[in-house]
N, C-alpha and C positions, 0 to 999 in steps of 0.2 A: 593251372593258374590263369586266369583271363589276362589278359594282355590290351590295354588300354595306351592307342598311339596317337600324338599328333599328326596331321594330315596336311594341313597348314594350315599357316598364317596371315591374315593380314591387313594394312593400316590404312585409315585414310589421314593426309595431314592438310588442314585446310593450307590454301592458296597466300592466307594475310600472316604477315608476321610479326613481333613488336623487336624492336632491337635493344640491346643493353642502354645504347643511349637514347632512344626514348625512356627506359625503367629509370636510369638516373633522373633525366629532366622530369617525370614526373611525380618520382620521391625525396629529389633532391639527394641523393647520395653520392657520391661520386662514382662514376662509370667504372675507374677501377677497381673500387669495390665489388659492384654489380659484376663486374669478370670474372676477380679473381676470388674474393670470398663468396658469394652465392654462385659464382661459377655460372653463370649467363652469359653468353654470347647474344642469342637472338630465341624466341619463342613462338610459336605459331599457336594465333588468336583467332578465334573465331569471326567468320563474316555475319549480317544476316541471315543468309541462307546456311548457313552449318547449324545443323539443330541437334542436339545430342543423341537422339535417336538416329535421327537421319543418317549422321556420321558413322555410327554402329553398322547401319543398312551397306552403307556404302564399302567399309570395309569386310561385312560379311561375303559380299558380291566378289569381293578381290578372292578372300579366301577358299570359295566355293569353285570359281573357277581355275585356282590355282592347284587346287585338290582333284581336278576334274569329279564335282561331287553333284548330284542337279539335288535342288530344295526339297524335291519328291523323298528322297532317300532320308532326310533329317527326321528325327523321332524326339527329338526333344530340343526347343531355344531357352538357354538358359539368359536372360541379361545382364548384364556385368556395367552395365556406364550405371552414371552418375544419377541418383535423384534429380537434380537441376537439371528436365528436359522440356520437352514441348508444353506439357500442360502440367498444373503441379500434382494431379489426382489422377493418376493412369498407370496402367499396364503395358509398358513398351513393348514390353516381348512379343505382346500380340500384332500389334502393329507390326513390327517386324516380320509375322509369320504371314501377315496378309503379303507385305511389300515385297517381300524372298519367295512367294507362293511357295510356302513349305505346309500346303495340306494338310500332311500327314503327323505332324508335329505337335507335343504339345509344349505350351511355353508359359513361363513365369519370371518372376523380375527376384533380386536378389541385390544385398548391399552391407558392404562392410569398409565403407570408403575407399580409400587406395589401396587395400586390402581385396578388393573385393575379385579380383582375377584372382588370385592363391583359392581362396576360401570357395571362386566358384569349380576352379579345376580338382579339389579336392571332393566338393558336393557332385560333380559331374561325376566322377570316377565312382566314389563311391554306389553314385544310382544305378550306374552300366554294370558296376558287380552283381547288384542286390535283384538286378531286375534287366531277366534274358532278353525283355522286347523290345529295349534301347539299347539300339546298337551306335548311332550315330547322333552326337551331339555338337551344337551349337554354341557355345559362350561368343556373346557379341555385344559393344555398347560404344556410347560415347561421353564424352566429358567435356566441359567449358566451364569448369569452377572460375576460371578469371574472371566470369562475370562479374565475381562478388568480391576481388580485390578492390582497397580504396585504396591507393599508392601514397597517401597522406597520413594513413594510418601507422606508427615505425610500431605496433605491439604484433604485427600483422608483417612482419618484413620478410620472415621465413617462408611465406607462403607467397612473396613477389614471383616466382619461379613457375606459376602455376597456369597451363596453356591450354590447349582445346586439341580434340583430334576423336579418332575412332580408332576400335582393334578388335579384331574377331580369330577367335581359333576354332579347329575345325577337328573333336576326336572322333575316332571309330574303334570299336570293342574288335578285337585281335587283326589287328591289322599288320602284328608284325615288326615292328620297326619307331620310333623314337618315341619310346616306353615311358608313359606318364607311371611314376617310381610314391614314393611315397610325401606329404606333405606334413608340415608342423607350423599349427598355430599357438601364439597366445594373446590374451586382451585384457587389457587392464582398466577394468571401471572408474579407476579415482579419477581418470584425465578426461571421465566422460562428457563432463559442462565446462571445459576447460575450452576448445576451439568451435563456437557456434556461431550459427547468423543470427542474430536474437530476434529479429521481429518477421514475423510473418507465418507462424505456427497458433497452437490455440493458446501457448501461453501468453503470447506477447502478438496479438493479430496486427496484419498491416495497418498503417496510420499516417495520414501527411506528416505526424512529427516524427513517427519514425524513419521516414522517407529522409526529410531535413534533418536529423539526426545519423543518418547513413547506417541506419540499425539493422538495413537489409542486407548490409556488408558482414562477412566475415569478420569476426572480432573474437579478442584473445581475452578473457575476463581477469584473468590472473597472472598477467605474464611471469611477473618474478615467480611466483609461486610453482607454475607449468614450470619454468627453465627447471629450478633446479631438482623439483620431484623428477624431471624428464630424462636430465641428466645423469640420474643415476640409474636410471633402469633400461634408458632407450638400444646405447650399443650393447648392451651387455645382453639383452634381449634379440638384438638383431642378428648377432652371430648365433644364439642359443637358440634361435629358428632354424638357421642354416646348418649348423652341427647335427641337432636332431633328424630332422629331412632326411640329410643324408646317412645319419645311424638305423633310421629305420627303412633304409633304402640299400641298405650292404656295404655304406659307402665311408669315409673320413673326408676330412679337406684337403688331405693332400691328393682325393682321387676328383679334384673340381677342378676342369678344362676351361668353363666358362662360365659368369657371373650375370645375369641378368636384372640389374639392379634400378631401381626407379633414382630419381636425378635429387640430391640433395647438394650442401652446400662442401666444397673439391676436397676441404680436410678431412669429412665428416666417410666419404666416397676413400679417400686413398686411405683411411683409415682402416676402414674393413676391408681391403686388398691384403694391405700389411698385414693384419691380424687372422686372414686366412693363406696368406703365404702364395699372395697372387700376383703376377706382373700386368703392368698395363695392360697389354695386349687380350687379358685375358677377359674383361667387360669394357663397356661403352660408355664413358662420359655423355650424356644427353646434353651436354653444354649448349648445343643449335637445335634444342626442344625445348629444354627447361623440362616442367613437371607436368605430366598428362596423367597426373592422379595414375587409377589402374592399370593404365595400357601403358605405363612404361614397360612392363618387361616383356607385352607382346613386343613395343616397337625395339627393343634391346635384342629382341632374340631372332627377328625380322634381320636387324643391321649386322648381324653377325654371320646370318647366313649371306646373307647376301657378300658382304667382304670376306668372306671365306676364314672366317676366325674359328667356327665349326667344321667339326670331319666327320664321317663314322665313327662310332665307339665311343665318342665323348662322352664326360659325366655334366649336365648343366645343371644348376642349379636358379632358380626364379625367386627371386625374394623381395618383400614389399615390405610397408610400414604406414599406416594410417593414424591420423587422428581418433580420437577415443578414447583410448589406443590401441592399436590390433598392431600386431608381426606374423608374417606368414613367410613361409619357404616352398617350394616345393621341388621335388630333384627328378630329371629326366633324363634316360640315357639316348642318347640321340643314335640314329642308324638302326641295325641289326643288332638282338640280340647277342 
């Protein structure tokens, strides 16, 4: 059986940050809200120069030499950030492969919102099985959806949370050791027009009135509507990613050491802890990130090694949740077989 490992990880987090009370002063909420219900503390915002690709670039660099891996040896960049980059009509990956001089590489772009790390570690693995000449692969990108928060907007209050940064992971086909395991997706179309930026595509193209209408903003079309269809399928789908993963990985929840969970709001978070029978210690509050879309659970699973919450033999688990709506899992046994 091929043996598909992580090599590493790792982030770039821009330099700027916003704080909980700037989010109040600029939605008017109250800060303790912004704390304790969305569970923000402070978020890291993009500067000028942090460009989404870029940020990808920059954290692939961390990862490569953290892995001791040179660009020569990559056979394939998958990318994983955000639509929202440098230009609206491009191939990042490639830029990427020129700026990493990964030569020998091929690359393409890929996207399933904050989904999109699951859905690409599951397409990576699957390509390294199917095909002996990729050995070595790239997932790398970056994100700064906050561009398109309007903080004036309360249909849009869910997605105050949302921050900028980069993440890159770095697999190699039998390498032995923190075993990309199995993943599980599902997506559900009904919620597909439900969280859009509405102008600036061909159905609705840019327009000064769409501009002064702030229609290049994130916007919720149907909030009541979204809540409550949401409501009924969102947890119940997020654990039923995590279950699965790990049933078709050998595994149950009671064999999960570690939770790599992207940042939502602290009930919504302790909720699925309780519900998989997890103590604190065992995943990362992103409270002093907020929500970096995909690379939450690379920078989750970054923070954990780092603070030593991982050992050898652990069972982790990585699990997302995007607009759309997508849930993805994926379970990794970290160390030695």
């Amino acid at each position: 059986m091929t043996n598909i490992g992580i090599v590493s990880v790792g982030t770039f987090i821009p330099e700027k940050f916003m704080t909980s009370k700037e989010i109040a002063e600029k939605s008017g909420i109250p800060i303790e809200v912004v704390e304790a219900k969305l569970g923000i503390k402070s978020k890291p915002v993009a500067s000028y120069e942090d460009h989404t690709c870029e940020m990808g670039i920059k954290a692939a660099q961390i990862a490569l030499k953290k892995g001791d891996v040179a660009p020569e040896e990559i056979d394939l960049i998958i990318y994983i950030g955000e639509e929202h980059k440098e230009y609206p009509l491009w191939t990042a990956a490639l830029y990427m492969q020129k700026h990493l001089g990964a030569v020998n590489a091929v690359g393409f772009d890929m996207a399933l919102r904050c989904g999109t790390t699951i859905m690409g570690m599951k397409l990576a693995k699957d390509m390294m099985v199917a095909d002996e000449s990729i050995r070595t692969v790239l997932l790398a990108g970056g994100y700064r959806n906050e561009d398109f928060i309007d903080y004036t907007n309360p249909r849009t209050r869910f997605m105050y949370n949302l921050g900028a940064g980069g993440g890159a992971i770095l697999l190699k086909k039998d390498y032995g050791r923190n075993t990309v395991l199995s993943s599980h997706l599902i997506t559900d179309g009904s919620f597909s027009e439900d969280v859009v930026v509405v102008a600036g595509g061909t159905k609705y193209p840019i327009s000064a009135e769409a501009l002064e209408l702030k229609r290049n903003k994130l916007d919720v079309l149907d909030p009541e509507g979204m809540k409550s269809r949401l409501e009924e399928k969102s947890m119940n789908n997020f654990l039923k990613v995590i279950r699965e993963s790990l049933s078709k990985s050998g595994y149950t929840q009671e064999d999960v050491d570690y939770l790599g969970i992207l940042h939502m709001k602290k009930s919504a978070h302790d909720y699925v802890l309780q519900e998989l029978g997890l103590r604190e210690h065992q995943s990362i509050y992103l409270e002093n990130y907020g929500h970096i879309g995909q690379i939450d659970q690379i920078l989750s699973l970054e923070l954990a090694l780092q603070q030593g919450r991982i050992k050898g033999g652990d069972i982790i688990v990585l699990v997302s949740a995007g607009i759309g709506y997508a849930w993805g899992a994926t379970t990794i046994q970290w160390g030695k077989p």
